[in-house]
C-alpha angles and dihedrals in degrees: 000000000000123000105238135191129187115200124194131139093253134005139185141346076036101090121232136113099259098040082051096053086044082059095051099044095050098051085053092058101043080047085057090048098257115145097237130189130188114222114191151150083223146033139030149243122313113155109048078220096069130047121224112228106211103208108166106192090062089071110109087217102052116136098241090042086052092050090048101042090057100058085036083053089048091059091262133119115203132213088243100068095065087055092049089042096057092044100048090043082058098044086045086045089050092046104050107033098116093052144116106201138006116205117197114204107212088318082121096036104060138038095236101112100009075175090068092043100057084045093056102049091043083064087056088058097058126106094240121031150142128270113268139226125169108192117199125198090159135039116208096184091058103032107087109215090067088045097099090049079056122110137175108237132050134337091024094056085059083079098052108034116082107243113239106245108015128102119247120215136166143192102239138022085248090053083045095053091044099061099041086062093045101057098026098238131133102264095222082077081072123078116211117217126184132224120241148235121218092225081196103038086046093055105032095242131182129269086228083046094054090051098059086042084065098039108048092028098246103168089062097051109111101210113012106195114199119210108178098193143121118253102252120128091253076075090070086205099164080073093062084049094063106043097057078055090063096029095056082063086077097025119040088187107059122139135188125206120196103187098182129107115234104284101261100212103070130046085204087078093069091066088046093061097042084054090050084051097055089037098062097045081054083058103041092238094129095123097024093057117065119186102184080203070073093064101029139022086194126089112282107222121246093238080055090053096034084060095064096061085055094051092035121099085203146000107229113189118179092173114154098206125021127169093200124345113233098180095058093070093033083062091040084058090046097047096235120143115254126233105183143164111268093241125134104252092047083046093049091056107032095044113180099341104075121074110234134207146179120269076226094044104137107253102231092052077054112048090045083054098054081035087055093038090053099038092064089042105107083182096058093036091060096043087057095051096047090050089044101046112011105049112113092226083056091035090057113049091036093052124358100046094057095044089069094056110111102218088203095058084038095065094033085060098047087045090053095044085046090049092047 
């Protein structure tokens, strides 16, 4: 477990991008088991995991900062910064002596509280210190508008000289570039780090939804075909099967969802199922073929099934009889494309937009048609990618989680195992 502490001027529930993306990071990290603490001008508490720090002289809007940022934006230093400086450095010192890593959101970016900022980088002189990352969404030495609030000379050049011993990340390969530039440095000494999206939170999923997301993978499927029917042989479900088969040829990734319980009219359907399930083993579609009757014998809500088309790159639907077709104008609603039997009452709703097939189609012909259809598809391309590379929980583990390593504990700990 590592101590963290996360520093901004202001944080959540005060809206903003950067407090949003404080919020975010420091829920990652109390989910991972780090002991995680909020230090702030602003805001209050809003995960009983993790305590708000209320430290007022690091809002950019304080009374005394105002007063010194505009003499500091006029080219002047007063008499009184040095004074601020000393008293906010103790009261940091004070506040995060217990812990691992301090982690500064844009305070040595941008020129908002120079007062912070000096406060900050006097911490990475002590003896014995945290580790430091200073972590910039916004430039103020290269962003014009802030130029003219710009001076040589110290504490200005705080924003523009790249501290000895901290580690330097940014949000995008240009902020990367620029600061590279700025402080003339080799970017690779700067991670990049992207912000996130909260696929749930985005799309207002269930908690139930958000379980088997978790628990099947979801978010990395490319594609994730959605079939919202009950397990009875009119499905024609062992068609689906095989053509993931064929489909994860050209995507590795497929997955299939079945939301349906098990059809209760007919015992027959029981044996159905158990011939889906070795089916799919025989097709090694074990991780690539969900059936949520897998997971629950009780009724899955509609919003938990509603949720599905939301989080699905296509419905696919290979029923051989059908006496209306639901899920035709659920997907409609969802703006998924459409790969449906080509049997009159899924003709009669989807026209001429959905892309029909026989229940006897051969699976391979199939499977290179929705592949093709896909493939072309920027929408789903992009989906794919956002889901892929930009969700927090990826975000996280790919990037967040090995930059608080410390490499030095790291080694100390392998020495001693090796010792023992």
């Amino acid at each position: 477990m590592t101590k963290i502490a996360l520093l901004h001027y202001s944080a959540p529930p005060v809206v903003g991008g950067v407090e949003s993306v404080l919020g975010h990071h420091a829920g990652l990290m109390a989910d991972a088991g780090h002991e995680v603490r909020i230090v702030a001008g602003r805001g209050e508490q809003t995960d009983p995991r993790i305590p708000f720090i209320h430290l007022p002289m690091a809002d950019s809007r304080h009374p005394d900062v105002l007063d010194v940022k505009a003499e500091l934006d006029a080219g002047r230093v007063p008499p009184k910064f040095a004074e601020l400086v000393d008293s906010l450095t103790a009261n940091l010192d004070q506040i995060l002596d217990d812990v691992d890593v301090i982690i500064a959101h844009n305070v040595c970016s941008l020129n908002k509280n120079l007062v912070l900022t000096a406060a900050v980088w006097n911490l990475t002189t002590h003896h014995r210190r945290p580790r430091v990352i200073l972590w910039h969404h916004d430039l103020a030495w290269t962003t014009p508008r802030y130029r003219a609030e710009l001076h040589d000379g110290y504490p200005w050049d705080l924003l523009r000289q790249a501290w000895t011993g901290v580690k330097q990340v940014t949000i995008s390969e240009m902020r990367q570039h620029e600061l590279a530039e700025l402080f003339q440095i080799n970017k690779d000494d700067i991670a990049v780090i992207p912000n996130g999206i909260d696929v749930a939170k985005f799309h207002k999923i269930e908690k139930q939804t958000c379980e088997y997301i978790r628990q099947l993978g979801l978010l990395q499927a490319t594609p994730l075909l959605l079939l919202p029917v009950r397990i009875t042989p009119r499905k024609n479900i062992e068609l689906a099967l095989h053509v993931c088969a064929h489909l994860k040829q050209a995507f590795p990734q497929t997955k299939l969802v079945i939301t349906g319980p098990l059809g209760p009219h007919n015992p027959a359907n029981i044996e159905y199922f158990e011939r889906l399930v070795t089916l799919r083993k025989e097709l090694g579609l074990v991780n690539a073929v969900c059936f949520l009757a897998e997971f629950t014998t009780e009724y899955i809500p509609d919003e938990v099934v509603s949720d599905f088309y939301h989080l699905a790159d296509a419905l696919f639907l290979p029923s051989r009889e059908e006496g209306f077709g639901i899920p035709i104008l659920e997907a409609a609603l969802a703006g998924l494309p459409v790969f449906c039997s080509d049997i009159p009452p899924l003709r009669s709703l989807g026209g001429t937009y959905a892309n029909y097939f026989s229940p006897d189609a051969n699976p391979y012909e199939l499977a290179n048609t929705i592949a093709d259809h896909l493939s072309s598809n920027p929408v789903f391309r992009l989906r794919s990618d956002v889901r892929r590379q930009y969700t927090w929980e990826n975000i996280y583990a790919q990037h967040i989680a090995p930059l608080l390593v410390d490499k030095n504990q790291e080694f100390n700990e392998r020495t001693e195992k090796q010792t023992l």
